[in-house]
C-alpha positions in Angstrom: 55.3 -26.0 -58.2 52.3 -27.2 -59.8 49.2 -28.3 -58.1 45.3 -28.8 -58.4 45.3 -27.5 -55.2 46.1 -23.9 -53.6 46.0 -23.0 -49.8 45.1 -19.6 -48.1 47.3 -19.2 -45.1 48.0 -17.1 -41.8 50.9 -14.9 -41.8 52.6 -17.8 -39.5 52.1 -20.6 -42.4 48.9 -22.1 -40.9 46.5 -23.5 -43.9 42.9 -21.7 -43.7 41.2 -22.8 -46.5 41.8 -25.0 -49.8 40.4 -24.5 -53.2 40.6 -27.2 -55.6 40.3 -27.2 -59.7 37.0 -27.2 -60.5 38.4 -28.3 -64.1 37.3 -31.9 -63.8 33.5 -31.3 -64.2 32.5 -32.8 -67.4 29.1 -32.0 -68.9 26.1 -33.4 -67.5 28.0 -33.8 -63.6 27.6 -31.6 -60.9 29.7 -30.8 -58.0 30.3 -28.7 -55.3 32.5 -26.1 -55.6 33.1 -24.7 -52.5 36.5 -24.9 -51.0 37.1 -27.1 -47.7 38.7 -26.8 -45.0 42.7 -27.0 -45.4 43.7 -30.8 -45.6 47.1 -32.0 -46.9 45.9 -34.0 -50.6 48.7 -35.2 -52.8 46.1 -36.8 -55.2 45.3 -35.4 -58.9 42.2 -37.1 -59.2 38.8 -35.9 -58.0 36.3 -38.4 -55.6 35.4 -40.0 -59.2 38.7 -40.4 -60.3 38.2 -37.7 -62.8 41.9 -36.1 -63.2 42.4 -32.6 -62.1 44.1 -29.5 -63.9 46.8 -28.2 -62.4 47.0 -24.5 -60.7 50.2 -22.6 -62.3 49.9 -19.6 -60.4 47.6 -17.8 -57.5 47.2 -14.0 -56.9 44.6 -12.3 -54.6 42.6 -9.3 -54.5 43.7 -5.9 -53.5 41.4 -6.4 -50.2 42.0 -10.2 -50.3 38.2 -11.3 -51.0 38.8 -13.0 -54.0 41.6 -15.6 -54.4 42.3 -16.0 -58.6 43.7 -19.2 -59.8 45.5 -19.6 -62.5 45.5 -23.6 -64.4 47.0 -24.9 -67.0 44.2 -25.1 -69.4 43.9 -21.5 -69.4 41.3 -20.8 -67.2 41.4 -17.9 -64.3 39.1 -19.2 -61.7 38.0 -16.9 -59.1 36.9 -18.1 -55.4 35.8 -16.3 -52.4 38.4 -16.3 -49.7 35.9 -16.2 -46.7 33.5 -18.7 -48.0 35.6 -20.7 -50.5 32.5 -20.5 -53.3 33.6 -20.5 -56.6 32.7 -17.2 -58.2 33.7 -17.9 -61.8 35.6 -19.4 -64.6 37.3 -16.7 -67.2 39.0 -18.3 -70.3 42.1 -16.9 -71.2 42.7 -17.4 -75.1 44.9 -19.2 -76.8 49.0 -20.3 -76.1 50.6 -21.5 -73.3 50.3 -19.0 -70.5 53.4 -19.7 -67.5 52.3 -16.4 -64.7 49.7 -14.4 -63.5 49.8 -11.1 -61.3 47.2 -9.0 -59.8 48.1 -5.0 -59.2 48.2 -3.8 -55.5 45.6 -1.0 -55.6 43.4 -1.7 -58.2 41.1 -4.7 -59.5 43.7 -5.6 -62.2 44.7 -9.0 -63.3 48.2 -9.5 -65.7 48.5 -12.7 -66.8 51.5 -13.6 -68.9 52.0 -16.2 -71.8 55.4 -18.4 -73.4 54.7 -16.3 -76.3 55.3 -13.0 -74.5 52.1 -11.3 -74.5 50.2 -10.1 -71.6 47.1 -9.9 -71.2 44.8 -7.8 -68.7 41.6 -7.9 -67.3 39.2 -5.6 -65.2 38.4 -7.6 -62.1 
């Protein structure tokens, strides 16, 4: 399911923190991109009414401090998971990319396109 949102939770399902797409910022704006507190938010529009890109996929780090996000204009945004900052933005290329995967042990990031490549990055 797609979404401009994606939730951190407990192990028992309880939302912790949300992060939003920071995809709507157009030039010359500026916004805070720190995740809030977890809030249900069926909207795709930001407070401006600036529409937001969708999330197709979410992975975490091997020790859980970074939460990577995946959206549909192929961008890998990265966010703290304690504080919620946004750490970065990481264009992926071109095609359609559908998945994204992060290895267990080390700081590496798969992420998969319609076209069958896969690409890999050094976190």
């Amino acid at each position: 399911m797609k979404s401009p949102t994606a939730y951190l939770l407990t192990m028992e399902g309880e939302p912790i923190r949300k992060f939003t797409s920071p995809d709507s910022l157009t030039e010359g704006t500026t916004k805070d991109l720190t995740a809030t507190s977890a809030g249900v938010d069926a909207n795709k529009k930001d407070s401006v009414g600036v529409p937001l890109t969708d999330f197709l996929a979410v992975s975490l780090s091997p020790q859980a401090e970074i939460v990577y996000c995946l959206s549909e204009n192929r961008q890998i945004h990265s966010f703290h998971s304690d504080t919620g900052k946004h750490v970065r933005s990481i264009p992926v290329g071109d095609g359609e990319v559908i998945g994204m995967a992060s290895h267990p042990l080390s700081n590496v990031l798969a992420v998969y396109t319609v076209d069958g490549r896969v690409l890999l990055w050094k976190a």
